[in-house]
PQR file with spaces between the fields and no chain letter, atoms N, CA, C, O and H, PARSE charges and radii, in Angstrom:
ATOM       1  N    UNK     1     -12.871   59.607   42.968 -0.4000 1.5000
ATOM       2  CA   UNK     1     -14.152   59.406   43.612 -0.0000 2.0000
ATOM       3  C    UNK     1     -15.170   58.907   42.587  0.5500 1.7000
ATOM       4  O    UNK     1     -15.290   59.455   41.491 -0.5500 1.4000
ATOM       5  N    UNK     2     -15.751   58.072   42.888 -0.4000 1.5000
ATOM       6  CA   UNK     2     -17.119   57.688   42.123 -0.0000 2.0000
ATOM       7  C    UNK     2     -18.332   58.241   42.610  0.5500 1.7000
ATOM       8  O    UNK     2     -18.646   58.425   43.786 -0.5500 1.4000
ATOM       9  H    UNK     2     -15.654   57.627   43.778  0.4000 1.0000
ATOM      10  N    UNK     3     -19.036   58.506   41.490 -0.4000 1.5000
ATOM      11  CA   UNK     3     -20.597   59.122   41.961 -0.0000 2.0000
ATOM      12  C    UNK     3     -21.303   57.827   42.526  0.5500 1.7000
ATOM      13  O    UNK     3     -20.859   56.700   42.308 -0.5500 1.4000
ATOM      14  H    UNK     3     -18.781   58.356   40.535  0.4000 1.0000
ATOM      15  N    UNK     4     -22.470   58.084   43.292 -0.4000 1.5000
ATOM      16  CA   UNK     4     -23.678   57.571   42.973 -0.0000 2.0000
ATOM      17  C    UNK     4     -24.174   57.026   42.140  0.5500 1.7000
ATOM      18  O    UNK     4     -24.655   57.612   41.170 -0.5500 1.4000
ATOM      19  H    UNK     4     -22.831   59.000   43.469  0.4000 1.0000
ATOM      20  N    UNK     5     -24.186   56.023   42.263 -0.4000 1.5000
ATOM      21  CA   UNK     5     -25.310   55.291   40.970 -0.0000 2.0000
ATOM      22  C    UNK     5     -24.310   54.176   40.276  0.5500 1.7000
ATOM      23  O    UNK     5     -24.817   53.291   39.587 -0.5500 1.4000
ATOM      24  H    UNK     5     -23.795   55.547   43.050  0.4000 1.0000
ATOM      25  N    UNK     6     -22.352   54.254   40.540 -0.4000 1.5000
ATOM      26  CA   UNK     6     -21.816   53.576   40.248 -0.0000 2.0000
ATOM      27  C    UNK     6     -21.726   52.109   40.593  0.5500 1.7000
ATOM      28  O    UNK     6     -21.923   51.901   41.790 -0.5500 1.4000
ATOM      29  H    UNK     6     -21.940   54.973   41.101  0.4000 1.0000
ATOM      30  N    UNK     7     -21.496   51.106   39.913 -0.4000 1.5000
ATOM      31  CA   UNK     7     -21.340   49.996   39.755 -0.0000 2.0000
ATOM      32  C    UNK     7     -19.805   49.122   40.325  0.5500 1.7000
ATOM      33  O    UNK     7     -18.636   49.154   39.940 -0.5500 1.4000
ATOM      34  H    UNK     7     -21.336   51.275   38.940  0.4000 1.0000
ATOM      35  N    UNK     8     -20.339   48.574   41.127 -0.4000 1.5000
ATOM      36  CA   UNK     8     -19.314   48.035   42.200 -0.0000 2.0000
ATOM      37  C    UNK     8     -19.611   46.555   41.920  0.5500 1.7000
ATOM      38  O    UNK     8     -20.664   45.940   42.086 -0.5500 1.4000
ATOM      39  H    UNK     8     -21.288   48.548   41.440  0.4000 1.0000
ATOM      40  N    UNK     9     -17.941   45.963   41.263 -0.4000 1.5000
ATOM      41  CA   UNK     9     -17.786   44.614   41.068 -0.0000 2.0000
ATOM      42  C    UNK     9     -16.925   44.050   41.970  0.5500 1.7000
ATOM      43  O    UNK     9     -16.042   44.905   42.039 -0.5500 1.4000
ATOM      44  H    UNK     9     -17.085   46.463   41.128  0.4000 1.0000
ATOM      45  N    UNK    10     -16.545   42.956   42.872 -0.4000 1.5000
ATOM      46  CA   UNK    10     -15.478   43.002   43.418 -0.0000 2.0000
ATOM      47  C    UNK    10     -14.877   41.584   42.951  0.5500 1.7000
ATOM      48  O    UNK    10     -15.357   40.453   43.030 -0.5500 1.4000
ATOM      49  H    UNK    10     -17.262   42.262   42.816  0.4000 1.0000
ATOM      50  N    UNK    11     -13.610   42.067   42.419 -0.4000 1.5000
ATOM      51  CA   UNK    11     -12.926   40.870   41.577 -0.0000 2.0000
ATOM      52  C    UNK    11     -11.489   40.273   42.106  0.5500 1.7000
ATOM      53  O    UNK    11     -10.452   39.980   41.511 -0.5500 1.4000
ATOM      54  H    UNK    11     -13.220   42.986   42.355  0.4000 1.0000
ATOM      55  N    UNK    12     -11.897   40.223   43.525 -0.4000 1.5000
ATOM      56  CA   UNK    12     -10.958   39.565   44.365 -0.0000 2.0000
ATOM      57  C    UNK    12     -11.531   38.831   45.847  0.5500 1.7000
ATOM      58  O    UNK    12     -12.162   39.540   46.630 -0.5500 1.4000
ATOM      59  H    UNK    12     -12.740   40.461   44.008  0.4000 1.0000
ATOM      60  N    UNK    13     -11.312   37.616   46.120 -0.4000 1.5000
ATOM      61  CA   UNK    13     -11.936   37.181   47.519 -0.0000 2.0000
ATOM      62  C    UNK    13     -12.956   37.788   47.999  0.5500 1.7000
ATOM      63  O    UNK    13     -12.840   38.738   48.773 -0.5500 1.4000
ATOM      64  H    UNK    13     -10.799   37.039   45.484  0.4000 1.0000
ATOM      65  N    UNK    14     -14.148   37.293   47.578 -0.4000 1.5000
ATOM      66  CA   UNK    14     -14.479   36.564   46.670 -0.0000 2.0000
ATOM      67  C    UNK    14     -14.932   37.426   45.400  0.5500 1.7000
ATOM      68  O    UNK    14     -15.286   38.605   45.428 -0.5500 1.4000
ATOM      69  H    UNK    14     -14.242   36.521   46.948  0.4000 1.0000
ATOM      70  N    UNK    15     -14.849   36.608   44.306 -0.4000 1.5000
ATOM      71  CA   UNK    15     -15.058   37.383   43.148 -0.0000 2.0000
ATOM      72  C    UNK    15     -16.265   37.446   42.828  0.5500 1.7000
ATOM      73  O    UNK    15     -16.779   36.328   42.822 -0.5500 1.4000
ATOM      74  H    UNK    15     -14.561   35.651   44.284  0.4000 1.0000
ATOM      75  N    UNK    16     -17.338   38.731   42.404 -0.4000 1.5000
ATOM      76  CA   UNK    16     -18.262   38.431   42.228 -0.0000 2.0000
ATOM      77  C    UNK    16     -19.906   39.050   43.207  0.5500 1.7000
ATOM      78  O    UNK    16     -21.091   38.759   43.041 -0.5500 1.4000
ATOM      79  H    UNK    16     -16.920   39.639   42.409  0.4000 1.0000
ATOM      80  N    UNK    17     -19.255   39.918   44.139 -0.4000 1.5000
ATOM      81  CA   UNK    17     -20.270   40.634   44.822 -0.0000 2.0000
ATOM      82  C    UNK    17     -20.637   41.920   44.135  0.5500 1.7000
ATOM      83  O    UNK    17     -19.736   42.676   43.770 -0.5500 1.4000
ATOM      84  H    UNK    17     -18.293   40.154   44.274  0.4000 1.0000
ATOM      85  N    UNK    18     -21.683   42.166   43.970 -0.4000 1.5000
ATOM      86  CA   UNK    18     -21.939   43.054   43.486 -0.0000 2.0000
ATOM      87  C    UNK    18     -23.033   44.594   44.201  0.5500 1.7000
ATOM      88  O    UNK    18     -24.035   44.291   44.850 -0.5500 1.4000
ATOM      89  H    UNK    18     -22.415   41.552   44.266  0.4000 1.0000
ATOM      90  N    UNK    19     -22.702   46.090   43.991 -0.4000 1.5000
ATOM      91  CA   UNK    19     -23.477   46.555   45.130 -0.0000 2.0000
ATOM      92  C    UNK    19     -23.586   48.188   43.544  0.5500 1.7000
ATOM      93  O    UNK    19     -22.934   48.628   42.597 -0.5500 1.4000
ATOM      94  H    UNK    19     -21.888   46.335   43.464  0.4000 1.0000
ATOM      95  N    UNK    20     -24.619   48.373   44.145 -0.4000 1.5000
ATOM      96  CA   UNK    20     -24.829   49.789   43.818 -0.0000 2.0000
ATOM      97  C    UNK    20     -24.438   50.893   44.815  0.5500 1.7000
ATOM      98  O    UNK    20     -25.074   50.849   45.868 -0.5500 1.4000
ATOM      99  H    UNK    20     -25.148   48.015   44.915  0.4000 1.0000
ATOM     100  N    UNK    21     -23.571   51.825   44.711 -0.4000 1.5000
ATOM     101  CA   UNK    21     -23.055   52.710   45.319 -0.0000 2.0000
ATOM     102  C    UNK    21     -24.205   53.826   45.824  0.5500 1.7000
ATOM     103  O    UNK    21     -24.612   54.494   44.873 -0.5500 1.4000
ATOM     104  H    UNK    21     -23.055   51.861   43.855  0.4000 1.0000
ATOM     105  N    UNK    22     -24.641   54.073   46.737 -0.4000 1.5000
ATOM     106  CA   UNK    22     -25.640   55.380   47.225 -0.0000 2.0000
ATOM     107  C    UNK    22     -24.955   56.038   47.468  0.5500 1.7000
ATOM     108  O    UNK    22     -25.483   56.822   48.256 -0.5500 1.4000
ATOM     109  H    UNK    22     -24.311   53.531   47.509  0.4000 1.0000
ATOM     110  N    UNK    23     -23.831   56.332   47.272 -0.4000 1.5000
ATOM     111  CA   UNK    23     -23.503   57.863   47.474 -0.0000 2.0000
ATOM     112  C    UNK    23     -21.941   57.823   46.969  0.5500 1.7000
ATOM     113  O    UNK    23     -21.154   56.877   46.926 -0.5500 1.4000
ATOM     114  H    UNK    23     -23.402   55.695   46.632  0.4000 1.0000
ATOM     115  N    UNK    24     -21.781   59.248   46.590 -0.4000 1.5000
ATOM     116  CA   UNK    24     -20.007   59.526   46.739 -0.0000 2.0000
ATOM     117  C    UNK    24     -18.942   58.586   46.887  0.5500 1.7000
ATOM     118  O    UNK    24     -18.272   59.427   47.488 -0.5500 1.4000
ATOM     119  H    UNK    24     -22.420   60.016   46.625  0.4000 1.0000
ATOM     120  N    UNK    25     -18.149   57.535   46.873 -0.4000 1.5000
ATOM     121  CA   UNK    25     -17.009   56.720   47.441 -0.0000 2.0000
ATOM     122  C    UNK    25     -16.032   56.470   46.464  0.5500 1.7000
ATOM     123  O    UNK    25     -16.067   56.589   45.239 -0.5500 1.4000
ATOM     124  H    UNK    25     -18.693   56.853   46.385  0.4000 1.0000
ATOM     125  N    UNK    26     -14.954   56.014   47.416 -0.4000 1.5000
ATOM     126  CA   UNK    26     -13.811   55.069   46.345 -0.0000 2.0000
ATOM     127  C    UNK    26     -13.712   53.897   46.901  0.5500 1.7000
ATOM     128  O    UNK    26     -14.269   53.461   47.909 -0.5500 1.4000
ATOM     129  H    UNK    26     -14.926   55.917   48.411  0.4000 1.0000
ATOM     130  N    UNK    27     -12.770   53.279   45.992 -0.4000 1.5000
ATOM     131  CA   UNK    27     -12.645   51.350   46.508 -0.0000 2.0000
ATOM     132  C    UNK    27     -10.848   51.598   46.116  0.5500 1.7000
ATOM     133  O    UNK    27     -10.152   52.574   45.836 -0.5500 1.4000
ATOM     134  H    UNK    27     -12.318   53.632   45.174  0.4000 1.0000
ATOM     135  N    UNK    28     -10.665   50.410   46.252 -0.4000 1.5000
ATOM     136  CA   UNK    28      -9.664   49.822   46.241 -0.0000 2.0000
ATOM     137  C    UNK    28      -9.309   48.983   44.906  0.5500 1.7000
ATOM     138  O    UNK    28     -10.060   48.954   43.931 -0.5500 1.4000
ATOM     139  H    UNK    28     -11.230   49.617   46.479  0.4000 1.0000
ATOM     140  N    UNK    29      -8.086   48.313   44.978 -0.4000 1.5000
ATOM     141  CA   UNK    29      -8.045   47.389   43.363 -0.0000 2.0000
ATOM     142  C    UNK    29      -8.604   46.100   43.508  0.5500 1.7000
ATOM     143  O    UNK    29      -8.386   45.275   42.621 -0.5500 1.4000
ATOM     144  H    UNK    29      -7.475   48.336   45.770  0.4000 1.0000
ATOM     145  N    UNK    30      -9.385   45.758   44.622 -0.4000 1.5000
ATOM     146  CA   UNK    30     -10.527   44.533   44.836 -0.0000 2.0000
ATOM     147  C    UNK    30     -11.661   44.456   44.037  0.5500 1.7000
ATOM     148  O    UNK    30     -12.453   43.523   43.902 -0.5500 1.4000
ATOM     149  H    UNK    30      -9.562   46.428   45.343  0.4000 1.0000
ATOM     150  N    UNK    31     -11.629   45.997   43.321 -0.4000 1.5000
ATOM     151  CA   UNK    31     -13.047   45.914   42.617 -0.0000 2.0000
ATOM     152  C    UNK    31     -13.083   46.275   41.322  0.5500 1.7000
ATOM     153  O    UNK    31     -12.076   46.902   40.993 -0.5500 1.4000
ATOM     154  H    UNK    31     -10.985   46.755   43.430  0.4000 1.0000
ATOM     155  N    UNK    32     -13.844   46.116   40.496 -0.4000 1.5000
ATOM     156  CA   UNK    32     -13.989   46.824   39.244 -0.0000 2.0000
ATOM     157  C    UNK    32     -15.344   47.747   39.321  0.5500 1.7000
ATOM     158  O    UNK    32     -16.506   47.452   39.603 -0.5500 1.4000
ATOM     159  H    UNK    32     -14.662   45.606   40.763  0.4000 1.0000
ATOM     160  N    UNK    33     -14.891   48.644   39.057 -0.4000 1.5000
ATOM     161  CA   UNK    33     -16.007   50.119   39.015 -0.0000 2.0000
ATOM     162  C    UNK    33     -16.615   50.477   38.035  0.5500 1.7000
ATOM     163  O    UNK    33     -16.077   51.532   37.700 -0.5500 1.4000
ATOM     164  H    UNK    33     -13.948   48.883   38.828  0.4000 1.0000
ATOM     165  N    UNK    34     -17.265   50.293   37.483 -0.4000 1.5000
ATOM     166  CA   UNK    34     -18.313   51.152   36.621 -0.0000 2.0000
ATOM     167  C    UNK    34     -18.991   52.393   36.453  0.5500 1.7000
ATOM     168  O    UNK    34     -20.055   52.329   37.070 -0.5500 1.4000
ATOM     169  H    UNK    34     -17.702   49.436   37.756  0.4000 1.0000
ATOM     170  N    UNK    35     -18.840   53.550   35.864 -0.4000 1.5000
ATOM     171  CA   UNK    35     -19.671   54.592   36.263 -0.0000 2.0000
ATOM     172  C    UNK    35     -20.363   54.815   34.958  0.5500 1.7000
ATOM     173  O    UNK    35     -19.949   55.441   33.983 -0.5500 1.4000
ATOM     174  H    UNK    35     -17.976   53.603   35.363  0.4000 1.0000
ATOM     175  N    UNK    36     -21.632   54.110   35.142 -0.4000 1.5000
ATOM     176  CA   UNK    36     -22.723   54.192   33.586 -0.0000 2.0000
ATOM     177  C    UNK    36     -22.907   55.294   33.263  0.5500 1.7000
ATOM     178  O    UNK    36     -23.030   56.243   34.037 -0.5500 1.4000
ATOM     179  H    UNK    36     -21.968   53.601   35.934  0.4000 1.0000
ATOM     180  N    UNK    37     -22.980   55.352   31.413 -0.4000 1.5000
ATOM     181  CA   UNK    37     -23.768   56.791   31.491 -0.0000 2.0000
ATOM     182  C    UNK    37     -25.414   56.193   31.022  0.5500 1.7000
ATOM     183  O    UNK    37     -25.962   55.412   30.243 -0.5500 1.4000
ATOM     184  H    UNK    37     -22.881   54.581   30.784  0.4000 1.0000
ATOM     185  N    UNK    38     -25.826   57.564   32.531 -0.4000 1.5000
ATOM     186  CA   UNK    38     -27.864   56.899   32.116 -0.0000 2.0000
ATOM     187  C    UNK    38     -28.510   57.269   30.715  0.5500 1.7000
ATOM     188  O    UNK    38     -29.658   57.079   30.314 -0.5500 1.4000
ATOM     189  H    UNK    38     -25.381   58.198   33.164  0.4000 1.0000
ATOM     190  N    UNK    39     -27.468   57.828   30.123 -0.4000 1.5000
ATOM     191  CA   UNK    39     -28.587   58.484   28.669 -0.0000 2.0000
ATOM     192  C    UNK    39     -28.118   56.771   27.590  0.5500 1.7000
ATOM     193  O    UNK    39     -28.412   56.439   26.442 -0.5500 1.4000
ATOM     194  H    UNK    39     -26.535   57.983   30.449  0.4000 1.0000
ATOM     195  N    UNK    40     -27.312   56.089   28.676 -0.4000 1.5000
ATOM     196  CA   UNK    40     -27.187   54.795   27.464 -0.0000 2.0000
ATOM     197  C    UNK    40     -27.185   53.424   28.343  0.5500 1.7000
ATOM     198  O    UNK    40     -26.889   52.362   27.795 -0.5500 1.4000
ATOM     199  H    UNK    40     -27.074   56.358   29.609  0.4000 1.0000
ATOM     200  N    UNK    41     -27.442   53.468   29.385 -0.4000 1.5000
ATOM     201  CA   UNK    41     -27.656   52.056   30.661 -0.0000 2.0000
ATOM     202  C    UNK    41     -28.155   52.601   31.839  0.5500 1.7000
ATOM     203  O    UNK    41     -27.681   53.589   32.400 -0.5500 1.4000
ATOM     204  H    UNK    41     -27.682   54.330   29.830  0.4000 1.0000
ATOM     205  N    UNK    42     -28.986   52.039   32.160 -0.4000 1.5000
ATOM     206  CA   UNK    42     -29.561   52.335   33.605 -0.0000 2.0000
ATOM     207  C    UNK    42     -28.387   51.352   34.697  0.5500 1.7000
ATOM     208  O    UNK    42     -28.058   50.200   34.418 -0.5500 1.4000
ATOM     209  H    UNK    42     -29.370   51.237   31.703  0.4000 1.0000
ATOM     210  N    UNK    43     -27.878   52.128   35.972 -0.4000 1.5000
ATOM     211  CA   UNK    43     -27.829   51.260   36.715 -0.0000 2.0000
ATOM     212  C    UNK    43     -28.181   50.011   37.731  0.5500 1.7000
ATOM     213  O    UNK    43     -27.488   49.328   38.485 -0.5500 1.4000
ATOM     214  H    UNK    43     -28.146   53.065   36.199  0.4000 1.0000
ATOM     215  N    UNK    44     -29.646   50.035   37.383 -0.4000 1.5000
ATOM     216  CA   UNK    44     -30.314   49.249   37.864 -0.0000 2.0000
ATOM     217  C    UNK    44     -30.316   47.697   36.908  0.5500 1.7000
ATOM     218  O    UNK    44     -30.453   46.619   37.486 -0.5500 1.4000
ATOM     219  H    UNK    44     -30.209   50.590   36.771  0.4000 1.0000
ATOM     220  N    UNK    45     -30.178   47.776   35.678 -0.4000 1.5000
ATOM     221  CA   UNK    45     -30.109   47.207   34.412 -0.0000 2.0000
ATOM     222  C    UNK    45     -28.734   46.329   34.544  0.5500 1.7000
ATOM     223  O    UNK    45     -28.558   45.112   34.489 -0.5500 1.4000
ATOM     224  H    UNK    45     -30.067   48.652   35.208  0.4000 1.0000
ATOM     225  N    UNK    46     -27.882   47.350   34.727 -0.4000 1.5000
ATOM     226  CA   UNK    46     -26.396   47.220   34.841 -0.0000 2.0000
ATOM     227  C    UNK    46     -26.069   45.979   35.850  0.5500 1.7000
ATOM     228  O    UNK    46     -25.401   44.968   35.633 -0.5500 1.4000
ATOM     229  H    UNK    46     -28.025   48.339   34.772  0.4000 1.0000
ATOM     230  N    UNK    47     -26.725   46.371   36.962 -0.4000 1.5000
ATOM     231  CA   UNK    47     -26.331   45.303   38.507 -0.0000 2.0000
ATOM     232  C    UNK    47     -26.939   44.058   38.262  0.5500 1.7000
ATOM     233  O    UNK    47     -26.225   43.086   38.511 -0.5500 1.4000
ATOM     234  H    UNK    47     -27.268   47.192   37.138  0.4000 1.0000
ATOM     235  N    UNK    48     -28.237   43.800   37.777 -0.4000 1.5000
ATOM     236  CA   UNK    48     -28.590   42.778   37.605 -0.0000 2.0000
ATOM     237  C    UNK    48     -27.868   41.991   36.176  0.5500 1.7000
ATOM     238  O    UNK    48     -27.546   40.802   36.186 -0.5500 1.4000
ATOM     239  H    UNK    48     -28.817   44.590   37.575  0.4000 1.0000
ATOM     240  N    UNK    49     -27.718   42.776   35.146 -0.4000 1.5000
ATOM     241  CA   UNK    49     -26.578   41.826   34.341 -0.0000 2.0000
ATOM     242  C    UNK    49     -25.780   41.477   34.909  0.5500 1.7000
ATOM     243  O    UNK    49     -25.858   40.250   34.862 -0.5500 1.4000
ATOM     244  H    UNK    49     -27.979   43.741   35.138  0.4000 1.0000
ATOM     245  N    UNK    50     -24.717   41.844   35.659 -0.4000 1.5000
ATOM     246  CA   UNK    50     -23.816   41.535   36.108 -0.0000 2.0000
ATOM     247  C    UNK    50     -24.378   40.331   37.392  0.5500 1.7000
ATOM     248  O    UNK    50     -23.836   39.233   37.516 -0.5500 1.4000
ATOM     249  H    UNK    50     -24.655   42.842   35.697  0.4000 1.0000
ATOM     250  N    UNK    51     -25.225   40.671   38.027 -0.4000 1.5000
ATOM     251  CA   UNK    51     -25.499   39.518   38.855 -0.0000 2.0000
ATOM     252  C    UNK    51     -25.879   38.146   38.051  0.5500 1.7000
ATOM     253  O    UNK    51     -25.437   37.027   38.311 -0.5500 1.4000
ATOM     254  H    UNK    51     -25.666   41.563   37.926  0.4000 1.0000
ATOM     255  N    UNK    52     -26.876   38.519   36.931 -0.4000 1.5000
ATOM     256  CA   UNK    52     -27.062   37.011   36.282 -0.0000 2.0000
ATOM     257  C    UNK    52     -25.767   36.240   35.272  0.5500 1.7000
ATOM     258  O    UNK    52     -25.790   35.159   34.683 -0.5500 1.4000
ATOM     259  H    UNK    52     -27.235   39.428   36.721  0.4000 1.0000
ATOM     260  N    UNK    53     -24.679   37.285   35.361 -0.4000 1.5000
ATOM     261  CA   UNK    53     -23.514   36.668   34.450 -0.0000 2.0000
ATOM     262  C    UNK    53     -22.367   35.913   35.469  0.5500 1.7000
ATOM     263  O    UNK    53     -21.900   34.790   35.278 -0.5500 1.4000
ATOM     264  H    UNK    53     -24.660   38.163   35.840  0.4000 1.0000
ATOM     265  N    UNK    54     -22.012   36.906   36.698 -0.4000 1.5000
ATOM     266  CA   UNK    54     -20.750   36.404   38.232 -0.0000 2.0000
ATOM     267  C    UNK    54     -20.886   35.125   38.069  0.5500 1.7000
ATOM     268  O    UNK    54     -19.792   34.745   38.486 -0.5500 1.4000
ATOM     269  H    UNK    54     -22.391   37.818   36.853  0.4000 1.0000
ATOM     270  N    UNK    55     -21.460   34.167   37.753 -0.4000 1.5000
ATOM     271  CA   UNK    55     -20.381   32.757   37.985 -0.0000 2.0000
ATOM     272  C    UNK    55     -20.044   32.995   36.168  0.5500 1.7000
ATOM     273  O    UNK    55     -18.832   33.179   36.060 -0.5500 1.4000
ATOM     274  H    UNK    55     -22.349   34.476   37.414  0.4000 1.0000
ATOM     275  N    UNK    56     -20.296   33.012   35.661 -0.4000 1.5000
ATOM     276  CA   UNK    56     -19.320   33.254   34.365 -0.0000 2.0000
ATOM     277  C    UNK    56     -18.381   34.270   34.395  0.5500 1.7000
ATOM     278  O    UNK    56     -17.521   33.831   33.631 -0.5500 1.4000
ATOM     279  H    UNK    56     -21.281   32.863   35.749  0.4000 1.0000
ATOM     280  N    UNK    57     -18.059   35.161   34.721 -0.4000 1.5000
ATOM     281  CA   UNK    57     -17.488   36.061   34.805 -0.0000 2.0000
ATOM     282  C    UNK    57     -16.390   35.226   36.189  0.5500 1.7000
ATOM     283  O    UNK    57     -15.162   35.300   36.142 -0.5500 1.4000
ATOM     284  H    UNK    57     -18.758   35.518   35.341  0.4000 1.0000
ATOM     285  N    UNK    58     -16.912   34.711   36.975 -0.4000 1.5000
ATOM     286  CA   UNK    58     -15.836   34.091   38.083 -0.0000 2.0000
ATOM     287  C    UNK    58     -14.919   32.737   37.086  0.5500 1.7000
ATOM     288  O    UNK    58     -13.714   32.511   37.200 -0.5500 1.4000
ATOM     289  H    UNK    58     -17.910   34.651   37.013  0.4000 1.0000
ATOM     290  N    UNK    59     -15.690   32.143   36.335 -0.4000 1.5000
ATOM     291  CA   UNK    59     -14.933   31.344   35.651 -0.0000 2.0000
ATOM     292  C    UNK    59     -13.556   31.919   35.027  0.5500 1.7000
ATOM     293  O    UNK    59     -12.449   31.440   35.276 -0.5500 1.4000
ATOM     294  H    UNK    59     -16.668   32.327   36.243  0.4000 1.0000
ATOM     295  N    UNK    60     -13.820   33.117   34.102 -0.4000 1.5000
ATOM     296  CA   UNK    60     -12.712   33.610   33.984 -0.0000 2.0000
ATOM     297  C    UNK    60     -11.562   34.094   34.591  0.5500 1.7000
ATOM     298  O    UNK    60     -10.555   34.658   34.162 -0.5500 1.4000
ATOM     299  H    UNK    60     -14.719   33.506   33.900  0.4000 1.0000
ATOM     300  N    UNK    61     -11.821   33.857   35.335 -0.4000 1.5000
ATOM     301  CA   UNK    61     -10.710   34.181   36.712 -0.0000 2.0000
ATOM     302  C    UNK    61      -9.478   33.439   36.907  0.5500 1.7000
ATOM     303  O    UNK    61      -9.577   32.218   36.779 -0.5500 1.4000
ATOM     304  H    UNK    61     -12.638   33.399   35.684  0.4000 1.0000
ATOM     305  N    UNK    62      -8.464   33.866   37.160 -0.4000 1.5000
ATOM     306  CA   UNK    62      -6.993   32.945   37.060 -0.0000 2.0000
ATOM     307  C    UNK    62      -6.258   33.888   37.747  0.5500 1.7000
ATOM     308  O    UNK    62      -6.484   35.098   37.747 -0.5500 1.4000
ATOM     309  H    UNK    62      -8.384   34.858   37.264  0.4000 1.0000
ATOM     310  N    UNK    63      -5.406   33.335   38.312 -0.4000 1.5000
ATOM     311  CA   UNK    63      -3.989   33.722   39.601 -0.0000 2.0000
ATOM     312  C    UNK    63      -3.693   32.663   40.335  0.5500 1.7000
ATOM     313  O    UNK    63      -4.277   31.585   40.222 -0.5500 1.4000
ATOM     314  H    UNK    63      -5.222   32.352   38.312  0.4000 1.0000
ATOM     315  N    UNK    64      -2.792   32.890   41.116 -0.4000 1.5000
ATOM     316  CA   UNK    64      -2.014   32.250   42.099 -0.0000 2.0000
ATOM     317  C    UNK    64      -2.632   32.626   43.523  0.5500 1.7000
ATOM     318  O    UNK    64      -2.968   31.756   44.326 -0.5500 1.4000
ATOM     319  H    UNK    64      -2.318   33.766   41.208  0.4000 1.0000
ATOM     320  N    UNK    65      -2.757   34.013   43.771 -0.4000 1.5000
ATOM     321  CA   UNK    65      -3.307   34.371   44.978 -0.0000 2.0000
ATOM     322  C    UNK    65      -4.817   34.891   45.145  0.5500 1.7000
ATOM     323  O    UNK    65      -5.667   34.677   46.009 -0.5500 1.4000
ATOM     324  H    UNK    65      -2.484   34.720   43.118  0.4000 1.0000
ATOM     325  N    UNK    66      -4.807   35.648   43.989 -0.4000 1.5000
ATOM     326  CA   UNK    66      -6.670   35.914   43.552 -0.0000 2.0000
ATOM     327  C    UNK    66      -6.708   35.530   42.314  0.5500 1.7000
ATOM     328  O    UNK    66      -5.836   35.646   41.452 -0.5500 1.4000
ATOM     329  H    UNK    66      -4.116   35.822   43.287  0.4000 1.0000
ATOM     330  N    UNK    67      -7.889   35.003   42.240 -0.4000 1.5000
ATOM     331  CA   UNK    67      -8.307   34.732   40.696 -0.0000 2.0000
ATOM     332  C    UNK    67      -8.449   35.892   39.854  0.5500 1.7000
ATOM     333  O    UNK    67      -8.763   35.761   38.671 -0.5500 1.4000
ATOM     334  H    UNK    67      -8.597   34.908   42.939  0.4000 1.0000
């Protein structure tokens, strides 16, 4: 389970959405998860890096069926 406040990447069809978790959940292997610690990244900090980096971060991407 991931807390709150975790960092939700999803690195399959399409790669590159990004969400802040409000509450409790799990995902699947569509995503890459993050669970910051706040005494060293805010998650708010966190989502928007990651939003201003996703087409670089999609570049790196390679497969046959998902990138």
């Amino acid at each position: 389970m991931l807390p709150a406040g975790s960092i939700l990447f999803s690195s399959r069809a399409p790669i590159g959405y990004i969400a802040i978790a409000g509450n409790e959940l799990c995902t699947n292997q569509g995503f890459k998860s993050v669970i910051p610690n706040p005494e060293i990244v805010n998650s708010h900090f966190l989502y928007y890096l990651l939003s201003y980096e996703k087409n670089r971060i999609a570049e790196m991407g390679s497969g046959t069926t998902f990138m």
